[in-house]
N, C-alpha and C positions, 0 to 999 in steps of 0.2 A: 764599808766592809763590816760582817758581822764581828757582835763582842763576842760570840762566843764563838770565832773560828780558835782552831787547836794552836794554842802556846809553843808546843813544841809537836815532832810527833810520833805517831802513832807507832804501834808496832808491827805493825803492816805497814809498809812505806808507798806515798799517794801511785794512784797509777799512771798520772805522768810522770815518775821516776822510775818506775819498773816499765815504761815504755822505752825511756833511755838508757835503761840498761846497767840504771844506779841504784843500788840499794844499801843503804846505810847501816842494814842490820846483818851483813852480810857473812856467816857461818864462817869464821876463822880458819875452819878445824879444813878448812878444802886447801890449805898450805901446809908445806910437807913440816916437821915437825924440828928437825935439823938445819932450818934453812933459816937464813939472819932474819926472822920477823919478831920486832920488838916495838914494846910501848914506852911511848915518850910523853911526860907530863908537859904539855908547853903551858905556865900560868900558874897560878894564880901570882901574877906581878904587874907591877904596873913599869913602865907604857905602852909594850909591846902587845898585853893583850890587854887594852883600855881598863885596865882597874884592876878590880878581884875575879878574874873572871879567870874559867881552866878548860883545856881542851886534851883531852888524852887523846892521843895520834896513836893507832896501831902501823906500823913504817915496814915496808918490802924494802929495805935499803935505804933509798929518798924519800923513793913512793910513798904518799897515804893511800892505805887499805881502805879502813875505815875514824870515822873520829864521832867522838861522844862529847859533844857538851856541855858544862856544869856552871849554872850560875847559882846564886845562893849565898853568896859567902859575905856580905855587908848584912843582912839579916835584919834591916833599919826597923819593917814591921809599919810602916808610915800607914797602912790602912786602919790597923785596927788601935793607931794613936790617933787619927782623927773622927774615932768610934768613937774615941774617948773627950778630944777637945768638940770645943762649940764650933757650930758654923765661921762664928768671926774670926775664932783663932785660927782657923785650917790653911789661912792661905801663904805664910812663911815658913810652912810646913813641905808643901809641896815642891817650893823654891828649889828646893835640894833634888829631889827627881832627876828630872833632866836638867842639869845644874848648866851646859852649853846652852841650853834657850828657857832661863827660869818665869821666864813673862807668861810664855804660850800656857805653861803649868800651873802661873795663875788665872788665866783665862780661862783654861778646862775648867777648874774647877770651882770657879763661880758662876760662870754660866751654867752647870749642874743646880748649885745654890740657887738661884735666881730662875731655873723652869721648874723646881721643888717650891719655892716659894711666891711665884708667882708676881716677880719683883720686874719690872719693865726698867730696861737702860736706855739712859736719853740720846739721840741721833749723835751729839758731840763725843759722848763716852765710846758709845760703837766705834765711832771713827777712829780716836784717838787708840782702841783695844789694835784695831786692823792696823792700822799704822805700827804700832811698835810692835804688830806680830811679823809684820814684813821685814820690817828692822833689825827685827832679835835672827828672821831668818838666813836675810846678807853676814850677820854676823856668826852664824851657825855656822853656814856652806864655809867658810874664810879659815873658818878655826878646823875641819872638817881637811881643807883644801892643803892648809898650813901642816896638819900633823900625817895627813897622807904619804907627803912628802919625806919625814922622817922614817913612817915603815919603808920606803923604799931604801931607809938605808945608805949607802953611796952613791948610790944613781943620777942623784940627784943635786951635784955640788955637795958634798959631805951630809946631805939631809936637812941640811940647815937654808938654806938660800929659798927656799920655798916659803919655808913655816916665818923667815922674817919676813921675808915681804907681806902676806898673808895676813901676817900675827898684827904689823904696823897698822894696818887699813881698820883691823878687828877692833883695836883700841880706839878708834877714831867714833865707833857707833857706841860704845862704853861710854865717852865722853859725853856724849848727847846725850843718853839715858842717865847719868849722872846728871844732866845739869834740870831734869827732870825731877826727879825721884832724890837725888843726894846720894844713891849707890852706885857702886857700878856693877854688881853680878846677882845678890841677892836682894831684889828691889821692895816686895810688899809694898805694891805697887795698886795693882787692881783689888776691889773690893767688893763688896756684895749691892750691886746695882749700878757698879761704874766703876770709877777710879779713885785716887785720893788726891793728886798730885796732877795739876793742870801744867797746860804748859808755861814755861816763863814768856815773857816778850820778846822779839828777834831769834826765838829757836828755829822757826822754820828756814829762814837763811841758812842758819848755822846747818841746818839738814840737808838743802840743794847746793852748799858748798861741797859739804863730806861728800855725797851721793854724787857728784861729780866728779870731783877725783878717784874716787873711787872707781866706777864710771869706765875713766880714761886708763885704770889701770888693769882692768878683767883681759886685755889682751896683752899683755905680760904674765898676769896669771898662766894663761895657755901656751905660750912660748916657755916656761918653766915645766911644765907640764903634760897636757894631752898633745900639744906638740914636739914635744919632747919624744927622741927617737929610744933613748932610752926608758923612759917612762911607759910609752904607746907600746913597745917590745914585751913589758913586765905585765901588761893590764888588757893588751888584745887579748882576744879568748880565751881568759882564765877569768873562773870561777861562775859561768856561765849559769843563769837561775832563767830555764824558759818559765814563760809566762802563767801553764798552767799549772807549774807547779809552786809560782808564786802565791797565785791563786786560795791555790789550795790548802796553803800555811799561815794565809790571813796576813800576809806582807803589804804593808801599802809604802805612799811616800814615795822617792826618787828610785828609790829600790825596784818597787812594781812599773812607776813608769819608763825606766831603763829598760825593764824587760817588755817593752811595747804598749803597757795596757793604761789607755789615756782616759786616767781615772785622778780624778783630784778633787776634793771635799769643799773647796773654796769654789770650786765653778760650779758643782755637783748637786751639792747642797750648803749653799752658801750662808755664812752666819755673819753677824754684826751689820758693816759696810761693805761685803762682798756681792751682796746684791745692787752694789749701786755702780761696778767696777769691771771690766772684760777681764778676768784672766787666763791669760794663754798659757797651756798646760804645757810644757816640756815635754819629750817622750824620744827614745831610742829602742831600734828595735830586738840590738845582738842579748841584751841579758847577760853582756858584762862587766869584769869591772872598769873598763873604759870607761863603757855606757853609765857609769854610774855616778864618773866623773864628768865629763860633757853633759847628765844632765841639772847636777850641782850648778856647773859653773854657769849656764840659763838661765838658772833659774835663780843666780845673783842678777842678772840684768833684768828677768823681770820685774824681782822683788826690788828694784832700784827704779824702775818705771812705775811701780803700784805706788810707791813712797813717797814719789814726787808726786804724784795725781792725789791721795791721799790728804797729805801735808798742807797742799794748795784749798782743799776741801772741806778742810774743817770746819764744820757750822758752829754759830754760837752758840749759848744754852748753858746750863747744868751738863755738870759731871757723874754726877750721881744722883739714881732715882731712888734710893732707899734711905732712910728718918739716917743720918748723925748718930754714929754709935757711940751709944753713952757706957757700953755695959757690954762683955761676952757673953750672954745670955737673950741677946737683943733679939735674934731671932728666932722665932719655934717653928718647928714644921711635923705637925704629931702625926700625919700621914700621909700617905701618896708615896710614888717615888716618878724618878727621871732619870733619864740616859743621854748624855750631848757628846757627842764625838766631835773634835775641830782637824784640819790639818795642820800638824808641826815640822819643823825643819825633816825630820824623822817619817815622817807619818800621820795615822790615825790614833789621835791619841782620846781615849774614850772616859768620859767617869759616870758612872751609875751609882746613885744612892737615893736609898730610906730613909724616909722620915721617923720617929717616933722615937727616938733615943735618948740619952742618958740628959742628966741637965735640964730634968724637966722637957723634953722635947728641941734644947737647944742643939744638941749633936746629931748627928745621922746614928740612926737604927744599924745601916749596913753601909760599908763605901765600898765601890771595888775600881781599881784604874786599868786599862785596858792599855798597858804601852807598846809604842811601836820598836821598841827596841828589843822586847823580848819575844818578839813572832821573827825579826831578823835574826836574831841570833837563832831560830830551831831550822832554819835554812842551810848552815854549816856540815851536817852528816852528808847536805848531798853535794855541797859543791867544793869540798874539802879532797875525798877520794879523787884517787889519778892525779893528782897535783904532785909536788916538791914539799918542801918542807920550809924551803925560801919564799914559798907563793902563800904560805898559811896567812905569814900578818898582812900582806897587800889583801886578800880577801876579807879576811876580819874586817880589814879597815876600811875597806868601799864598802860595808854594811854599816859604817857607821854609828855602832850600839853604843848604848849611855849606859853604864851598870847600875846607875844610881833607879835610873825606872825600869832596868830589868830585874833589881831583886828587891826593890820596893821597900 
């Protein structure tokens, strides 16, 4: 997908939404004037709308009219602080982003570092990068799957029975990266040419144990769940995003291929060890939030079939192609630029940057991050209207937005 499809959007709303008859900008003033329509702030709170994030609801009684939403409000500024820090410092940096899959966000963006500088990673590193991006993914979809369950609310066994069983499997892929790296969520982990942190001995065991129970447990995930008659009742066609209007707001990830369009950036255009690997794309075609769940929960099996194949694959070699950093100033890159997009649990998640910056050449000139969470969130004005007011957070939350990389 283009970086510069529109964030949010326009004020002319696309026209395969004015083909269905949705328009998110839609003149108030055609309700009569005495009639109970009011606006309701739902947000900025956390959990119910994932963080800082706010949706003003204009409300026919239940009904949404129309909704306007507003991100903005953590105001972190993470671009033009790593305008300011050195290339080597940038990657604990971005940890925090999408803070649910911190690995993929250092991947983005040394791989930007490394086609900027022109640094080659060794077969083993690729591997190892793909592997814990498959990893970090199982553990997205779970955490994803787990707090799904609470927007519904009571539906659900008090909202709780979902998110533990979920939460318990989530911690299991924590531990593995922990025995990795020594963290368990903010790793500083990957670096500029590879990794830092090889693996221990018998970890791979340890990963077709978990990956197996695991495994055996995705069909109890679905019997809590998409099987679930109350579940299926809350999430069949509601909040429905056809495909061209996904399209057209620059939505990728589970999102776009729920809405039919069998498009994924690992099979597409494949980076590290994805060329050496089939992955089979997941895809549903209703474009809702069912579909968005059934295609999460696949696409835990796949990413638990790439893992094992992966795992088993790792060649031997060097971890890192780039000299032992003695120094944050280690590398310069006084000109050129580069754009790498990867897929994340989320999406496409893009970083573009120049060279020639602060630090004598050791910073970027310009960075910009392209997240996938903040093109899902400008999908809300259209599939928000004609809903309830009980349907708002089940919809938020099959869009699955991180606010940490939607307000940057």
């Amino acid at each position: 997908m283009s970086a510069s499809s529109a964030a949010r959007p326009s004020s002319a709303a696309p026209a395969s939404a004015a083909r269905l008859g949705v328009d998110p900008h839609r003149d108030l003033s055609d309700y009569d004037p005495e009639a109970d329509l009011m606006v309701l702030n739902m947000g900025p709170q956390h959990p119910s709308t994932h963080g800082v994030f706010r949706l003003k609801l204009h409300l026919d009684g239940e009904t949404i009219v129309r909704a306007v939403p507003y991100v903005g409000y953590l105001h972190r500024g993470v671009e033009k602080l790593l305008e300011e820090l050195t290339f080597v410092q940038a990657t604990p940096i971005v940890d925090k982003n999408d803070y649910v899959s911190p690995m993929t966000n250092e991947q983005a963006i040394n791989m930007a570092f490394e086609a900027l500088l022109g640094i080659e990673v060794p077969r083993r590193a690729r591997y190892m990068r793909t592997l814990f991006a498959e990893m970090q993914r199982i553990a997205s979809h779970l955490l994803w799957l787990s707090t799904f369950g609470i927007d519904m609310g009571g539906a659900l066994g008090g909202g709780t029975t979902l998110f533990m069983h979920c939460f318990r499997e989530r911690e299991w892929i924590l531990d593995l990266f922990e025995l990795v790296t020594g963290a368990r969520f903010h790793y500083n982990t990957h670096t500029i040419g590879g990794n830092r942190h090889d693996i221990p001995a018998g970890w791979a065991k340890q990963v077709h144990t978990t990956l197996d129970l695991i495994a055996s447990r995705i069909d109890e995930y679905l019997e809590l769940s998409t099987t679930n008659s109350i579940f299926v009742a809350r999430t069949r066609g509601v909040g429905i995003l056809p495909k061209e209007l996904a399209l057209e707001l620059g939505i990728t990830g589970p999102i776009l291929r729920a809405s039919g369009v069998d498009h994924d950036l690992r099979r597409d255009a494949p980076f590290h060890a994805y060329d050496e690997i089939e992955v089979k794309v997941q895809t549903e075609p209703d474009g809702d939030c069912l579909s968005r769940a059934l295609v999460r929960v696949r696409e835990m099996k796949e990413s638990i079939r790439l893992s094992k194949l992966l795992v088993d694959g790792i060649p031997e070699g060097p971890i890192c192609g780039a000299r032992p950093i003695k120094n944050p100033t280690q590398f310069k890159a006084k000109e050129g630029q580069a754009y790498v997009a990867l897929e994340t649990p989320r999406g496409e998640l893009g970083t573009y940057v120049i060279g020639g910056g602060k630090n004598k050449a050791a910073s970027p000139y310009r960075l910009k991050i392209r997240p996938p969470s903040l093109h899902a969130l400008s999908a809300l004005p259209y599939l928000l209207p004609g809903h309830s007011i009980s349907d708002t957070v089940v919809i938020l939350g099959s869009l699955d937005p991180i606010m940490g990389e939607a307000d940057r």
